[in-house]
N, C-alpha and C positions, 0 to 999 in steps of 0.2 A: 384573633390570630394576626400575624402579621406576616407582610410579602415583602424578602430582601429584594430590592431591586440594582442588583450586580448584573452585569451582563458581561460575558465575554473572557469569563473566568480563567478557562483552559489558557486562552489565547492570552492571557497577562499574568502566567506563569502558575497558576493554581492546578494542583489535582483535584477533581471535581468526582466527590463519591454521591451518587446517585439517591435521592431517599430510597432505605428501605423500610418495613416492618419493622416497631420494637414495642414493649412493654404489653404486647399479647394481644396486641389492641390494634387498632385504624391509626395507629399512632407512628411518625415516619419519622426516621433520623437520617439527616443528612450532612455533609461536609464539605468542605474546601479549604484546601490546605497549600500553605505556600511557603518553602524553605523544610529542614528536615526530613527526617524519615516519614516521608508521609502513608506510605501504606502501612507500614508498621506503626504509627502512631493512630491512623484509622480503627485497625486490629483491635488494639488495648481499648479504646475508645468505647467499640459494637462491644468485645466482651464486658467492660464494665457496667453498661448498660441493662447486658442481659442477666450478671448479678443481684443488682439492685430488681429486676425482674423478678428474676427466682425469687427473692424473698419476701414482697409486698404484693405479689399479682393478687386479685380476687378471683381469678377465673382459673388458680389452679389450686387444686384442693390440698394440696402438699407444702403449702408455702407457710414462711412461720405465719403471715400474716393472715391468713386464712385459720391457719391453727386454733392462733388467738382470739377471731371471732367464735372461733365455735366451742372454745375451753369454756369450762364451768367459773362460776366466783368462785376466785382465790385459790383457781390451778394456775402455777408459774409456769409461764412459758418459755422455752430457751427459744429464740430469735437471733438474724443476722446480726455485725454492725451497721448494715446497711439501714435496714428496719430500725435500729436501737436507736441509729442517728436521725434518722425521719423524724421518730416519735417525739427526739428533744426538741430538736429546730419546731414541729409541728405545736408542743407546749409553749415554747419562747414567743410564737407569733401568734399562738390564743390570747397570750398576757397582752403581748404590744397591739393588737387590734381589737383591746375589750371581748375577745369572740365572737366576731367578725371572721375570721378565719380559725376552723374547727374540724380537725381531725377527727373527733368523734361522731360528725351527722350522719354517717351512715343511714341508721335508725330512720331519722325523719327524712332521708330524700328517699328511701323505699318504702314510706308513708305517703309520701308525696307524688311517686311513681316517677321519680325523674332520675333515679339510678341505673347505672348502664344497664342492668339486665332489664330490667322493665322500660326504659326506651328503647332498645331492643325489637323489644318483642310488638311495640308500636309500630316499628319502621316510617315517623313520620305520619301514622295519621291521628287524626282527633279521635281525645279517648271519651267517652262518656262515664268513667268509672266514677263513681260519687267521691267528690273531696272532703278532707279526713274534719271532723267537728272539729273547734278550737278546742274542747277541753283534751281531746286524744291528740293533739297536738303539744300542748302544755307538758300532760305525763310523759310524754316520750321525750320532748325536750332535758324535763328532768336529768335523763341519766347520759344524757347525750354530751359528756361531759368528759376532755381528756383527763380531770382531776381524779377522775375515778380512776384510772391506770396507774400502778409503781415500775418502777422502770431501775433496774441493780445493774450493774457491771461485778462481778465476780470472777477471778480470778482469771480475766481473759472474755469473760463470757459473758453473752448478755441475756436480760431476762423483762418478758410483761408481765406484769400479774393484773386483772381486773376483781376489783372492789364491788362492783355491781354487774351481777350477769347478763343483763340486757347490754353494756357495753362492747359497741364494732366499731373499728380503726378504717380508715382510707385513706391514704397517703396519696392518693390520684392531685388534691387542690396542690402539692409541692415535689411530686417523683419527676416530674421532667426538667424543672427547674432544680434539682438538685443533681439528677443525670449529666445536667448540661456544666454544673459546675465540676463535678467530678472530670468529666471531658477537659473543662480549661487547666486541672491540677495537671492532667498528663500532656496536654499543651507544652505547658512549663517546665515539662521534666525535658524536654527538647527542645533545636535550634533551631522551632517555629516561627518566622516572621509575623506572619500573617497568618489568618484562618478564620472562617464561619463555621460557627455550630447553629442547627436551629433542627431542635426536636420540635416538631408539630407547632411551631409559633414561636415556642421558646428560646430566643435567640441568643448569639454571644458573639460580638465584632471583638476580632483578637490582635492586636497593634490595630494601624491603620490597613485602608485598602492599597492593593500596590498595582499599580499598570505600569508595564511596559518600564519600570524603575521607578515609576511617579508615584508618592503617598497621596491617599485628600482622604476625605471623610465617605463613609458608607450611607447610599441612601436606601430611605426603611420604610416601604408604604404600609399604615394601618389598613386594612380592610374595609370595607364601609357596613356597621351593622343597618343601616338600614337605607338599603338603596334606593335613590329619588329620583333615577332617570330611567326606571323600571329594566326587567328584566335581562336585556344585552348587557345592563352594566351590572350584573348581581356581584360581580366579583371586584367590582372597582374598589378606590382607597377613597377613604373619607377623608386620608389627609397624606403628607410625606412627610418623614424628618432627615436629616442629616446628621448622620451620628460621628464623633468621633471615635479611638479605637479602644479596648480593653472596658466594653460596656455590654450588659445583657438586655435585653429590650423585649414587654413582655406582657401582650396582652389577654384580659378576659370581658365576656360581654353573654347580655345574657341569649344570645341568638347563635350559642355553641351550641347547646346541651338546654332542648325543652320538651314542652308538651300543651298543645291546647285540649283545653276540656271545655266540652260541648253541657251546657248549665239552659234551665228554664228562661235566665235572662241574656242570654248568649254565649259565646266562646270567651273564655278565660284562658289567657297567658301565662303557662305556669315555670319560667326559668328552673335553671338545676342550683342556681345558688342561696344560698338557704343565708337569714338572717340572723340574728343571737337568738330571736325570738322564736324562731324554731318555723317561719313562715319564710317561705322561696320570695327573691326579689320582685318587688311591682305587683305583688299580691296585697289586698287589706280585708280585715270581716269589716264589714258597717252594720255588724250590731245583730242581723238575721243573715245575711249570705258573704260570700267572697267573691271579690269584685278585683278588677285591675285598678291601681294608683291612676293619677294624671301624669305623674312625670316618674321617670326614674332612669337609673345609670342604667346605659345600654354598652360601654362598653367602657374601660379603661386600661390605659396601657401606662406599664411603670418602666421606667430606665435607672439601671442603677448597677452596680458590680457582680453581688450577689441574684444569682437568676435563683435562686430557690428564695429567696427573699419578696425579689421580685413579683416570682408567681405567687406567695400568700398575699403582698400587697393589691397586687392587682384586684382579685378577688373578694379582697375586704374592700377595696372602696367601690366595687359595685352594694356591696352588702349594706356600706355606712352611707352613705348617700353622696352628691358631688360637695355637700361644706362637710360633713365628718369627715370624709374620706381622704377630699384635700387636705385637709389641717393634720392628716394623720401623715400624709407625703411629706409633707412639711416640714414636722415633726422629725422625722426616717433624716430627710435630706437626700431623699431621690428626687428626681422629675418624674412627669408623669401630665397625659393630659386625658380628660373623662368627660365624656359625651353622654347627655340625656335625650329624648324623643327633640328638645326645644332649644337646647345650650351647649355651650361645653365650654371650659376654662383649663388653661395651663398651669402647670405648674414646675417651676424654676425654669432656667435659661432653657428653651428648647428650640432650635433651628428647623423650623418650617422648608420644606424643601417644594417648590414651585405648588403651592397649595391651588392655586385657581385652576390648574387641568384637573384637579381631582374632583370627583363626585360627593355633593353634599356638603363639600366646607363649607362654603361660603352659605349656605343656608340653614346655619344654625349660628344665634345669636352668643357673642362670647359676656362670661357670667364673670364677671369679676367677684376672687373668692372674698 
């Protein structure tokens, strides 16, 4: 996640809407708005929000996308645009990230017990539930797959159809990153200067920042996934940037969404992000049991225009490691910098913003990709 570090918003001419609740979840949207109609562009903002809600939530049994988990093979499903548009962008970033980023794991992160309802039901503490064999990982992998899904537009309308009926949709790895872009469309339709979107981390710097009539650039602390000055600082940044304006900025790491499991040879780290291989990040079998990696991406953040883009990126290069992952930034021609337990490397121009007060930079060695 990341912390905009803005201060004094009201006072340099912004209307400052509070996070609230969105997407049915612990998931908070907030604003700041400067120039234009700003409560009525907030308005449009929250209802489009809650939209794209209605149609993708898993925690309401009414929603297409819930529908379409529980439809048989080869019952079409009529679905939002909202859903229809997830589903494409969600196929486009299968392709461009090898499947790295997968709309279809459903399946295997409630095999792996790291799906919201069964973290949940965790509440944080270690689980002893036995972890899944590789070979029931492999078959579930199998179908775990957006190619199984058709996807029609008819006459206005939109439709899923699944090819194999073990196949479930979760639009969670790109709905806020796509929320956040839909936010910048209605931005544009007005005589917005300035403005902050940031759903739950997923952020969008809109022109420059303006004080007092003065433009400069926005500073963006990343969080620190793994805090090294112990406890007081839990919430410190592992780093700052300095952003300029009309950018979404947009991290994942795997110290969001986890689960230790308590094993004969100790506790096991089991992240919520799942690999092509159908095994969660910094997990390996060595042959007879599942064990933790030595190193792996703990967290990455992507910069780049599109924030639903973004947030597939991000999440894929936790999944591909820090040289896949970069070469894939690379690739895109976003920025973006990715930290492991031991390293971390940038990628493209990125403006470090007063990095020596923050917690952690300076003691992780930089990896040249």
């Amino acid at each position: 996640m990341l912390c905009v570090c803005v201060c004094g918003c009201a006072a340099a001419g912004y209307t400052v809407f509070e996070p609230i609740a969105v997407f049915s979840d612990d998931i908070l949207f907030s604003a700041k708005i400067s120039g234009g109609r700003a409560d009525y562009v907030y308005k449009r903002m929250k209802d489009a929000i809650s939209e794209i809600d209605n149609e993708i939530s898993l925690s309401k049994a009414d929603s297409a996308l819930s529908r379409f988990n529980n439809a048989a093979q080869n019952e079409r499903i009529e679905v939002g645009e909202h859903a229809f548009n997830l589903f494409k962008l969600s196929c486009e970033y299968y392709e461009l990230t090898d499947g790295a980023f997968n709309c279809a794991a459903l399946p295997l992160s409630r095999l792996w017990r790291v799906d919201s309802a069964s973290l949940a039901c965790l509440n944080g503490e270690s689980d002893a539930a036995d972890l899944p064999s590789p070979e029931r990982v492999n078959e579930t992998t199998a179908y775990c797959d957006p190619n199984t899904v058709t996807a029609e537009c008819v006459d206005g309308r939109y439709y899923l159809t699944k090819t194999n009926g073990n196949t479930e949709l979760d639009f969670g790895g790109i709905a806020k990153g796509y929320a956040v872009d839909e936010c910048v469309d209605i931005l544009n339709e007005y005589d917005v200067s300035s403005a902050l979107i940031d759903i739950s981390g997923n952020a969008y710097f809109y022109g420059s920042y303006i004080d007092s009539g003065v433009s400069s650039d926005w500073g963006v602390g990343v969080l620190s996934p793994r805090p090294r000055n112990g406890p007081s600082l839990s919430r410190g940044y592992v780093v700052a940037l300095s952003l300029g304006g009309d950018v979404s900025a947009v991290t994942s790491g795997d110290y969001m969404r986890y689960r230790t499991v308590e094993t004969s040879d100790g506790k096991i780290y089991v992240p919520h992000i799942m690999r092509a291989n159908g095994v969660p990040l910094g997990v390996e079998y060595d042959g007879n049991n599942w064990k933790n990696s030595d190193d792996w991406v703990i967290s990455a953040t992507v910069i780049g225009n599109s924030s639903a883009l973004s947030d597939a990126l991000s999440t894929a290069m936790c999944a591909l490691g820090i040289d896949k992952g970069g070469e894939l930034l690379k690739k895109v021609g976003y920025k973006g910098l990715i930290f492991t337990e031991k390293k971390y490397t940038i990628i493209g121009e990125v403006s470090l913003y007063r990095p020596d007060i923050y917690d952690g930079y300076r003691r992780y060695d930089y990896y040249e990709l």
